[in-house]
C-alpha positions as CSV (number, residue, x, y, z in Angstrom):
1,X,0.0,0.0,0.0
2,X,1.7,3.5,-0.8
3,X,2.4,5.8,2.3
4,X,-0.8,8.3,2.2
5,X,0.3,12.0,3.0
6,X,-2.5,14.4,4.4
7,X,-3.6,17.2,2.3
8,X,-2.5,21.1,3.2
9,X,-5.7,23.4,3.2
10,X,-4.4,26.0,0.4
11,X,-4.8,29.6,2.8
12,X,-4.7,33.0,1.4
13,X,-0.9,32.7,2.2
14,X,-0.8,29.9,0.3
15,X,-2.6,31.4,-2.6
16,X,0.0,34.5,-2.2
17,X,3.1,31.5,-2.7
18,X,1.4,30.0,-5.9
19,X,1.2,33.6,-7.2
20,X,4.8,34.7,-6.8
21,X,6.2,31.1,-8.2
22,X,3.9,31.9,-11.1
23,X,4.9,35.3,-11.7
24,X,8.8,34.3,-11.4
25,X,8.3,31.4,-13.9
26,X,6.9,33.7,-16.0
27,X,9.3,36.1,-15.8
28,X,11.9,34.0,-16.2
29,X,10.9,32.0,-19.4
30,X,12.8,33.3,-22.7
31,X,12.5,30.2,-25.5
32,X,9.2,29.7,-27.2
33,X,9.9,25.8,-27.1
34,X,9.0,26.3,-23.0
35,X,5.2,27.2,-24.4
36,X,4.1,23.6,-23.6
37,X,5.8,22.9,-20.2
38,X,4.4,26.5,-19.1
39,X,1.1,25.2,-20.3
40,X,1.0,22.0,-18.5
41,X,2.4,23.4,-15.1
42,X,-0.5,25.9,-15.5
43,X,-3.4,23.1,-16.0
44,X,-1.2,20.9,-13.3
45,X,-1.3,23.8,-11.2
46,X,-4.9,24.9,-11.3
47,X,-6.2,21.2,-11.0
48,X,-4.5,20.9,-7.9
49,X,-6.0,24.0,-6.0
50,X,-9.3,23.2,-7.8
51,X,-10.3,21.8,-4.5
52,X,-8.5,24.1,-2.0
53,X,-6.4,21.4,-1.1
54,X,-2.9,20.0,-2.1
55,X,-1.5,16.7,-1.8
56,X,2.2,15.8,-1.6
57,X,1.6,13.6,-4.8
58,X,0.0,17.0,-6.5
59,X,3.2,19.1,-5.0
60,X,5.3,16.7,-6.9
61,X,3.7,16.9,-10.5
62,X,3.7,20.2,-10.5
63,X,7.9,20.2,-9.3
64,X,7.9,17.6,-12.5
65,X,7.0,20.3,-14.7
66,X,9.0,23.4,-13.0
67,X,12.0,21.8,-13.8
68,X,11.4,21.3,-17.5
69,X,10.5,24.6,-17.5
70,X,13.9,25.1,-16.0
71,X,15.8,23.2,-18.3
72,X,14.4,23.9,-21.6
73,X,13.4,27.3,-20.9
74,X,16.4,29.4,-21.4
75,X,16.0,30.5,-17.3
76,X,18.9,31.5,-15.4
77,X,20.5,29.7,-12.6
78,X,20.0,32.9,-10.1
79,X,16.3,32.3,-11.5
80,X,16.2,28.8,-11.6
81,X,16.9,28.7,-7.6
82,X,15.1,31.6,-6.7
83,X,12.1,29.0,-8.5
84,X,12.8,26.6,-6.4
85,X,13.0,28.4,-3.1
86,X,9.0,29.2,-4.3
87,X,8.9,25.6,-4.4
88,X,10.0,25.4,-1.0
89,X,8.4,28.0,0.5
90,X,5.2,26.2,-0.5
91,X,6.1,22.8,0.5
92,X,6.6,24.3,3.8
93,X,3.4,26.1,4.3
94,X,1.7,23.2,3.0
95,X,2.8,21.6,6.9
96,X,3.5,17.9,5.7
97,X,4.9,15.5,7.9
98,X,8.9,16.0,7.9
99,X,10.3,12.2,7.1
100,X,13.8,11.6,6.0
101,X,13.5,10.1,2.4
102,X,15.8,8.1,0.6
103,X,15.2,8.8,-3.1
104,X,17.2,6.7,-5.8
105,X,17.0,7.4,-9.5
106,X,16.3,5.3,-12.6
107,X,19.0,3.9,-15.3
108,X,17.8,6.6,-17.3
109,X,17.7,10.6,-16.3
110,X,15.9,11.5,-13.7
111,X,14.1,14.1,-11.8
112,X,14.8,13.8,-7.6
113,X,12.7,16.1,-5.2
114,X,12.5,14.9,-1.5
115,X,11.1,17.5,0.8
116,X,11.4,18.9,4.4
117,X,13.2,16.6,6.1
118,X,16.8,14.6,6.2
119,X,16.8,13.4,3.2
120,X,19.6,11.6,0.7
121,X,19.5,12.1,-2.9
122,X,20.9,9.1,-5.2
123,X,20.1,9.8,-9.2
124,X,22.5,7.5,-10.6
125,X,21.2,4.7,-8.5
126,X,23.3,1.0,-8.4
127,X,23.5,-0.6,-11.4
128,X,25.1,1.8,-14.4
129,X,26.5,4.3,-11.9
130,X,25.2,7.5,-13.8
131,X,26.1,7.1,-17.1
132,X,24.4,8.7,-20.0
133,X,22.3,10.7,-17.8
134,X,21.8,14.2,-16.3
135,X,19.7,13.7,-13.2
136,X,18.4,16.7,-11.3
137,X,18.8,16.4,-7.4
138,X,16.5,19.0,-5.3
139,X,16.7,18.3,-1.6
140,X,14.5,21.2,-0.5
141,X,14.0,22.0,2.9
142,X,16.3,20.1,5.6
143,X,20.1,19.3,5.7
144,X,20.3,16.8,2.5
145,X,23.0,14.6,1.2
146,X,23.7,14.8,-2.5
147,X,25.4,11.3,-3.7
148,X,27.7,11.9,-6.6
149,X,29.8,8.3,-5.7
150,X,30.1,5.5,-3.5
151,X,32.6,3.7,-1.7
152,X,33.3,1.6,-4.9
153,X,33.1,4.5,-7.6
154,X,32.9,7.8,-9.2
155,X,29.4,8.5,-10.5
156,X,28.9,9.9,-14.2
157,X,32.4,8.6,-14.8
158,X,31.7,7.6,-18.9
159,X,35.0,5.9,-18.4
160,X,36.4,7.8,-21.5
161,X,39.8,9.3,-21.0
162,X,39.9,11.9,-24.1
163,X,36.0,13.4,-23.2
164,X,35.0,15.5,-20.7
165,X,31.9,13.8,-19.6
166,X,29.4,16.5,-20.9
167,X,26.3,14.1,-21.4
168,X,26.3,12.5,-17.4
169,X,26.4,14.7,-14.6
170,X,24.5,15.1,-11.5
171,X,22.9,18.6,-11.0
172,X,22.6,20.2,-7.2
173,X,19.5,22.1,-7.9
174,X,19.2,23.8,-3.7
175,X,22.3,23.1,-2.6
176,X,23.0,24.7,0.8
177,X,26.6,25.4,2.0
178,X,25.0,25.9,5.9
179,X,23.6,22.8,5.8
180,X,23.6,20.2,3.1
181,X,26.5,18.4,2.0
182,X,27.5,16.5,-1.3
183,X,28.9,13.0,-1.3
184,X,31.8,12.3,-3.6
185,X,34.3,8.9,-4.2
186,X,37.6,8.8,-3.2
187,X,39.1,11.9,-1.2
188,X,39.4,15.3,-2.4
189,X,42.8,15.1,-3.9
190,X,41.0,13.4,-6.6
191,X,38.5,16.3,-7.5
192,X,38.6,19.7,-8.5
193,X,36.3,22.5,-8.5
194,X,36.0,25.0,-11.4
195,X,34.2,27.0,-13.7
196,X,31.3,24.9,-16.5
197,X,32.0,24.5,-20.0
198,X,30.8,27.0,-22.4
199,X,27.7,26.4,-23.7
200,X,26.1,23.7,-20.9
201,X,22.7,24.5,-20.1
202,X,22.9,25.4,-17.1
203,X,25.3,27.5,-14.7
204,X,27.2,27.3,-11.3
205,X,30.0,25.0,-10.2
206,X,31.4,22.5,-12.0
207,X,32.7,19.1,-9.5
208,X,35.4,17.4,-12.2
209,X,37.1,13.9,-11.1
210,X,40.5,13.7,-12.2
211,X,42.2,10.5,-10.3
212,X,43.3,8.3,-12.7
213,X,43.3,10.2,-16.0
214,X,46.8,11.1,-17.6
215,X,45.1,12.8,-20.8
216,X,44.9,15.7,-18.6
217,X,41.4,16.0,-19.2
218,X,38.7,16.6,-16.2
219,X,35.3,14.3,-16.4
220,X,32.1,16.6,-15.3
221,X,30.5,14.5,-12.6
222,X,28.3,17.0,-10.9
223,X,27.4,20.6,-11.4
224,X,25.8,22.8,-8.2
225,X,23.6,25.3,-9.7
226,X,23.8,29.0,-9.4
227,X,26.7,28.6,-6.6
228,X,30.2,29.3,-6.8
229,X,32.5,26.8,-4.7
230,X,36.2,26.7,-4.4
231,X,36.8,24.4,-1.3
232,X,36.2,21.1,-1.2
233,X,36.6,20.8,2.5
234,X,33.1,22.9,3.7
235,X,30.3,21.0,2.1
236,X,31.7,17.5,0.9
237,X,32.4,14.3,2.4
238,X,34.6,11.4,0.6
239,X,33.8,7.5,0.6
240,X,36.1,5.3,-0.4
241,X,36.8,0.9,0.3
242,X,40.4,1.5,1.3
243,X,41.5,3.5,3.1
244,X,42.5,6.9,2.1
């Protein structure tokens, strides 16, 4: 049987949240290929508060179509997490029930939103470790975990030496320096943190893994949206089999 979440009475505040993550969507869309996700997210939208109430499983349709907005849209990482703090601010007036999720991805790209709570964030999942996709990670509320590799491996590693891994990466959607913290394989000697590649659709700071290549060139792994980073000692923690 799946867990059943209450529904959150949509108030006049509530209304006022809807309103402003409208308005900033709006504002922020520049492509004309975004025409159909703004339409969906509008229908998803208005048949959720059609009954002055919103379910978790309503919340997360409507998350669903925010970030396609996002990423097809031609929007801004400063507006692309200024989005998803809406997001938030309505997930937390909607008064759910805080549980710590544990939310693992697909073989193919996926879309992760938790919610309030302690939650861990795993897009690449188990069996193909990330590669060939670009999953979104959005922890909202709560100190999260963002996995980017295990004890065993780099995730979004495609394994070729002469590439820089631009079609698998992880993407940080909310990540929050007070609070949150990305996991990464290895230690940090085998990392570096530096600016995207030119013409990647989307903005912030790039997470490269560099252990074991001699070609000299960096594989894209993970990407933290709209936030620059420069030390990988505030914010990340290392796994690794041996030790290290």
């Amino acid at each position: 049987m799946s867990k059943r979440f209450p529904q959150a009475k949509i108030s006049e505040a509530q209304k006022q949240n809807f309103k402003t993550l409208f308005d900033d969507l709006k504002a922020s869309v520049d492509l004309p290929p975004s025409d159909t996700s703004l339409a969906a997210f509008k229908q998803d939208l208005l048949d959720a508060v059609s009954d002055r109430v919103l379910t978790k499983s309503e919340f997360k349709t409507i998350v669903k179509d925010v970030v396609e907005i996002v990423e097809s849209a031609g929007v801004t990482a400063s507006e692309a997490r200024t989005i998803f703090y809406d997001l938030q601010n309505i997930a937390q007036a909607s008064r759910w029930p805080k549980t710590n999720d544990n939310a693992t991805g697909t073989t193919g790209s996926d879309i992760l939103w938790t919610g309030l709570g302690q939650d861990t964030l795993n897009g690449a999942g188990s069996d193909d470790a990330g590669a060939d996709e670009i999953d979104y990670l959005i922890g909202g509320g709560g100190p999260d975990t963002f996995i980017l590799g295990d004890a065993t491996q780099a995730f979004y590693d495609d394994k070729q030496l002469l590439t820089a891994g631009l079609t698998d990466y992880g993407v940080v959607v909310d990540f929050n320096l007070q609070q949150d913290k990305i996991q990464l394989h290895g230690s940090a000697s085998d990392y570096e943190l530096a600016v995207l590649p030119t013409g990647l659709n989307v903005t912030g700071t790039g997470i490269y893994y560099t252990n074991g290549n001699q070609s000299g060139v960096k594989e894209l792994v993970g990407v933290v949206m709209g936030v620059t980073l420069t030390d990988l000692s505030a914010g990340f923690t290392f796994v690794s089999s041996t030790p290290v």
